[in-house]
N, C-alpha and C positions, 0 to 999 in steps of 0.2 A: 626902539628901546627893547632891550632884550627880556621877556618874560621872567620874572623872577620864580616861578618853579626849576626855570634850568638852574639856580643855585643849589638847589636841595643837591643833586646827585654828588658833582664832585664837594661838597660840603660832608656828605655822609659817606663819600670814599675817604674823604682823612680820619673822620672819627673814628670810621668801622676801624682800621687801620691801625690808630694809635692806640685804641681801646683794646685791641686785642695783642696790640703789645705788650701792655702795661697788665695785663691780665694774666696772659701765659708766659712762662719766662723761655725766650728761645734758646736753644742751643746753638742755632747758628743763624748768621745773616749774610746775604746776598747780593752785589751791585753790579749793574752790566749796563751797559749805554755803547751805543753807535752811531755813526754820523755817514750819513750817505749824501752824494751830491751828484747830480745827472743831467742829461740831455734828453728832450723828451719833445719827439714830432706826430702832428695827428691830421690825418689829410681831408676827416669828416666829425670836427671835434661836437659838434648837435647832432652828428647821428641821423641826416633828414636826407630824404631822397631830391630834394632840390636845393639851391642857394648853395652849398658844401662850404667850408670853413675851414680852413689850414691855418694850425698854428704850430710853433714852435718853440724853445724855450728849457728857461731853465729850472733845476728844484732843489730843493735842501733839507733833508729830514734829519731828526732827532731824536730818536725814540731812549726813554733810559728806564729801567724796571728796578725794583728795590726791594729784596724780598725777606720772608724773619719766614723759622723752621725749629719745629720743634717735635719730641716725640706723638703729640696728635697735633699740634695746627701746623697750618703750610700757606702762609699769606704772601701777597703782593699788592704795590704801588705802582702804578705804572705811570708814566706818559709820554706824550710825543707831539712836537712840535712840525710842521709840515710850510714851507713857505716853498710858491710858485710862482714864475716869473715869465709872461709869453711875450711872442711880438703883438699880438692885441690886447690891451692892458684890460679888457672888459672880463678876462679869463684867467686873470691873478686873484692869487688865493693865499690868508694864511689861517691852515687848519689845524687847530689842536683835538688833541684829547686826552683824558684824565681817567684812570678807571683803577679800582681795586677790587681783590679777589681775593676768596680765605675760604679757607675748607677745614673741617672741625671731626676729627675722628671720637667716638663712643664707643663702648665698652661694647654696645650691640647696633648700631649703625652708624652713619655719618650725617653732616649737612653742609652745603657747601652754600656761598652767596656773593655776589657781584653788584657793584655799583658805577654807574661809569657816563661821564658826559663828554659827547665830540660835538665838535663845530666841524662841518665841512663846507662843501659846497653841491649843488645841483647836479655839478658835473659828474662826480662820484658817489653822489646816492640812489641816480635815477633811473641807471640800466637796469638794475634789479626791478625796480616797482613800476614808473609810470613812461620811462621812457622820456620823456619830456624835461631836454635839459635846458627850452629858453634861448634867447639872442645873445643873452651872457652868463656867464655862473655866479650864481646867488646863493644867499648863504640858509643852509640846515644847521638846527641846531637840536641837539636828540639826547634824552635824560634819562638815563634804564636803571631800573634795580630792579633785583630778583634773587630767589633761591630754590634749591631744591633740596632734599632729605631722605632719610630713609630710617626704619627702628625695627628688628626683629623682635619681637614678643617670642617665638621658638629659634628652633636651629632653623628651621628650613622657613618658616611664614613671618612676614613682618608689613607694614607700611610705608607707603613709598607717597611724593607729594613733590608739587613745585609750583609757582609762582612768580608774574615776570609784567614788568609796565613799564611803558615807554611812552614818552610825551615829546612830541616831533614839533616844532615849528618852521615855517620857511618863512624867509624875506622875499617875498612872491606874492602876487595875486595870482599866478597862476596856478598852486599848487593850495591845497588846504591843510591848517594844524590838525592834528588829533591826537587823543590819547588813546591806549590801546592796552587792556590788560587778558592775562589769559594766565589759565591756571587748570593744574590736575591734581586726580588722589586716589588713591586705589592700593591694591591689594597686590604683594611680592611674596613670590613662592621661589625656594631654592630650588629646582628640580634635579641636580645636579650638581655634581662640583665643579662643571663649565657652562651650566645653563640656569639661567633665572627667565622666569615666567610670570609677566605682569597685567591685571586687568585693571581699567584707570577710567573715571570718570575725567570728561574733559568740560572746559567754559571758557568762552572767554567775551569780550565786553568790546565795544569801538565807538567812539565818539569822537567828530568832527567839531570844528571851530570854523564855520562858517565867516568868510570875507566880508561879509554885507548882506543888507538884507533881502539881495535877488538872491543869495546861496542859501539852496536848501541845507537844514541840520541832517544830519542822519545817526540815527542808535542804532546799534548792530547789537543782539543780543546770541550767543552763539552757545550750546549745549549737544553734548555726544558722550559717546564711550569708546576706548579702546583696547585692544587685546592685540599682547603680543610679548617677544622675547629676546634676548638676550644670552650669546654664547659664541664660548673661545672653542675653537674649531680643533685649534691644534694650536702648536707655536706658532706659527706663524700667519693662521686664517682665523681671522675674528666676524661675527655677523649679527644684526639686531633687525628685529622687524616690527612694528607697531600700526596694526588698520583697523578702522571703524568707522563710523557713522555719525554726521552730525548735523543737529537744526537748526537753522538761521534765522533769526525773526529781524527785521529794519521794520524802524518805524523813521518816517519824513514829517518833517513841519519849517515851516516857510513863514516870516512876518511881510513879507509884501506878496507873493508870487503863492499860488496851488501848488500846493507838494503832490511828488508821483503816488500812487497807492503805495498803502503798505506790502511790506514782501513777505513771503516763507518759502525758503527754499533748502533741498536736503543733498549733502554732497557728502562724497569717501573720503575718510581721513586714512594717508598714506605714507609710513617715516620708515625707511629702511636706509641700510649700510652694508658693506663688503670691504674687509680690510686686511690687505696682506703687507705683511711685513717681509723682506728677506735681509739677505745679509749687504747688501749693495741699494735696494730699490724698496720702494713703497708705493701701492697703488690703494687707492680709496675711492670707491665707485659709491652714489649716494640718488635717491629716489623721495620727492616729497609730492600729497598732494594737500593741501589744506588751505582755509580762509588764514587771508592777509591782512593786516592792514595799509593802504595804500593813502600815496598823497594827493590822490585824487577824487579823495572825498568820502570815497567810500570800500568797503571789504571787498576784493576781488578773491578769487578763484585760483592759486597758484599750483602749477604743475608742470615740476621740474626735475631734472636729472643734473648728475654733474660726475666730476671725473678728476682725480688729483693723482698724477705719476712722478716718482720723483726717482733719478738715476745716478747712483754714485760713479762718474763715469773713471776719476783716477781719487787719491787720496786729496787731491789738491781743487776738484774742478766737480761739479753737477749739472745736472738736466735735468728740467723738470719741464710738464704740461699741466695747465688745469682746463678745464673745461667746463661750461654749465650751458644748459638749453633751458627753454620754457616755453608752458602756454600762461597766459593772465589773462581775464574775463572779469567783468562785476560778478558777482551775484545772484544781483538782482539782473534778468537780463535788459530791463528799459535802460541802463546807463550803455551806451557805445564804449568801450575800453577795449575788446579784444587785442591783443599783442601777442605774436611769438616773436622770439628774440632767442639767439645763441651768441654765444663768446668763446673764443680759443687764444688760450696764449703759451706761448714755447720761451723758456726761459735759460739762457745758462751764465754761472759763474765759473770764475779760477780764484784759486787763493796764491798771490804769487810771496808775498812773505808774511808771517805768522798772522800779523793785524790785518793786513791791507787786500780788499779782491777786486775784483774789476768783474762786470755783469751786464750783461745785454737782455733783452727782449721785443718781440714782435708779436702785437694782438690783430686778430680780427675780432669786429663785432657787426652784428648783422641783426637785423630786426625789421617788421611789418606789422605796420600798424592798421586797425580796421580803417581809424578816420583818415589815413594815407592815401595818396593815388597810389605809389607803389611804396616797397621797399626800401630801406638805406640799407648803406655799410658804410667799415672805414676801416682805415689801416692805420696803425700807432707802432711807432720801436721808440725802444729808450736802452738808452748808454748811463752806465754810473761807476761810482769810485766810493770804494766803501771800505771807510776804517771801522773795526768791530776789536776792540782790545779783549786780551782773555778776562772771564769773570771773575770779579773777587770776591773770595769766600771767607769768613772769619769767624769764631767761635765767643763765646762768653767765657 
């Protein structure tokens, strides 16, 4: 039975939504929806260096966004509906998600905030954290709200802040619930008319939902600060950087079983960007190091890079690459979790009449696990047919 916190998120994405309709009167409104339908083969779909798993099959999305705009707000309603269909029926899937966004300009800064619940499954939430996608895909279900802000007291100095929780469950014993909040606040200086310069206390909080009571609880209490900036290069080179330092405290408690000792451990907090824009292409090169939350019970260690190329190749057709690599580690080091993992995927479209495009791709993903004898890989393409109608716009 599904937890009844997953109701709060999309319950307070409609409210947020209609409340701030009914508040601000828009000048204009927005609706755009698409409908995509594909083929989709994967020759190592667990991802594991023995047993391999080929499946193939079909899928059907529907994403539709609904948006209200005014002289200061600029909200959205989104959602998307996801049904997947293999020749092993253990790896059908139907994924929703529900999420809205709204951003609020002020006379002397802004705040913007987001609410959003997905349902997926194992298979698509697991490369990123634990790797561990299971004999079948099982279902995640994940409730996020947050916001962030900002207010100038002068021309150049003001306060900046953000806040952000996410409450994960899986239909798995192999994976654990937890909630996860994290949050900053600090000081924003103009330095510039293309540079802001921010120092920010950081925290954040993790608590697991242990299976039973051989599974240790674990609290993750986390505190640091950091320093860093923010600046438009030129027209077309944008860049931000944000590093500092932070301290980990876990505390373990167990009702049948000795919990490990308590931890304290001190890692670099790491958040940079590099983004060019030109008149054809876009590349987005990206640098993170910091505590995670993971579905494996506890805070790991994430240290990753990534990479987004995108290539206007005629008026009618694109290319694009993304990219991402990492390392993940516990913590604490007494849990085994280490993982590196990378993924590349090459992707292109054509748009052959105004609505309709037709689009391909091919993924590698590659990973090595500590508890592994060796490494996997696998190789994925997927074929699709995609109606996307022009957007309608309309005014009051």
């Amino acid at each position: 039975m599904p937890n009844r916190r997953q109701f709060a998120a999309p319950t307070l994405v409609l409210s947020s939504v209609l409340l701030l309709g009914s508040v601000v009167q828009a000048n204009e409104y927005s609706f755009e929806y698409e409908v995509e339908g594909g083929y989709e083969y994967n020759d190592n779909v667990r991802l594991v260096p023995e047993d391999e798993l080929e499946i193939s099959g079909g899928w059907l999305s529907i994403p539709v966004t609904l948006g209200t705009r005014s002289e200061r707000l600029d909200a959205s309603l989104s959602g998307e509906m996801l049904f997947s269909r293999y020749d092993e029926d253990a790896w059908d899937s139907d994924d929703q998600e529900l999420r809205g966004d709204a951003s609020y300009q002020f006379e002397r800064g802004d705040v913007d905030g987001y609410a959003r619940y997905r349902r997926d499954s194992t298979r698509t939430s697991e490369f990123l954290d634990t790797g561990v996608t299971g004999l079948e895909a099982r279902r995640r279900e994940t409730a996020s709200i947050g916001g962030s802000g900002n207010h100038m007291f002068t021309e150049n100095n003001g306060i900046i802040g953000g806040l952000d929780f996410d409450d994960v469950d899986y239909d798995t014993s192999v994976l654990q619930d937890y909630q996860y909040l994290s949050g900053y606040a600090g000081w924003l200086h103009q330095w510039s008319a293309r540079t802001q310069v921010t120092l920010q206390a950081y925290g954040s909080t993790f608590e697991n939902d242990a299976n039973s009571g051989f599974d240790t609880e674990v609290d993750t209490e986390t505190i640091g600060a950091r320093f860093g900036f923010d600046s438009t290069l030129s027209e077309s080179f944008s860049t931000s950087l944000l590093i500092g330092w932070a301290n980990i405290d876990t505390e373990y408690s167990s009702d049948l079983l000795d919990p490990p000792a308590d931890d304290e451990s001190n890692m670099l907090l790491l958040s940079g960007s590099l983004t060019y824009r030109g008149e054809r292409q876009r590349v987005r090169a990206t640098i993170e190091s910091a505590p995670r939350p993971s579905g494996s019970g506890t805070v790991v260690e994430n240290h990753a890079v990534g990479l987004d190329y995108t290539y206007q190749m005629t008026e009618r057709s694109n290319f694009e690459v993304e990219f991402d690599a990492g390392q993940r580690g516990a913590v604490d080091d007494s849990f085994d979790l280490d993982r590196d993992y990378a993924r590349v995927r090459f992707g292109l479209d054509y748009r052959f009449s105004e609505s309709w495009y037709v689009a391909g791709s091919y993924q590698y993903a590659w990973q090595d696990q500590e508890r592994a004898e060796d490494s996997a890989d696998s190789n994925s393409i997927l074929l699709s047919v995609i109606f996307r109608p022009t957007k309608s716009v309309w005014s009051r």
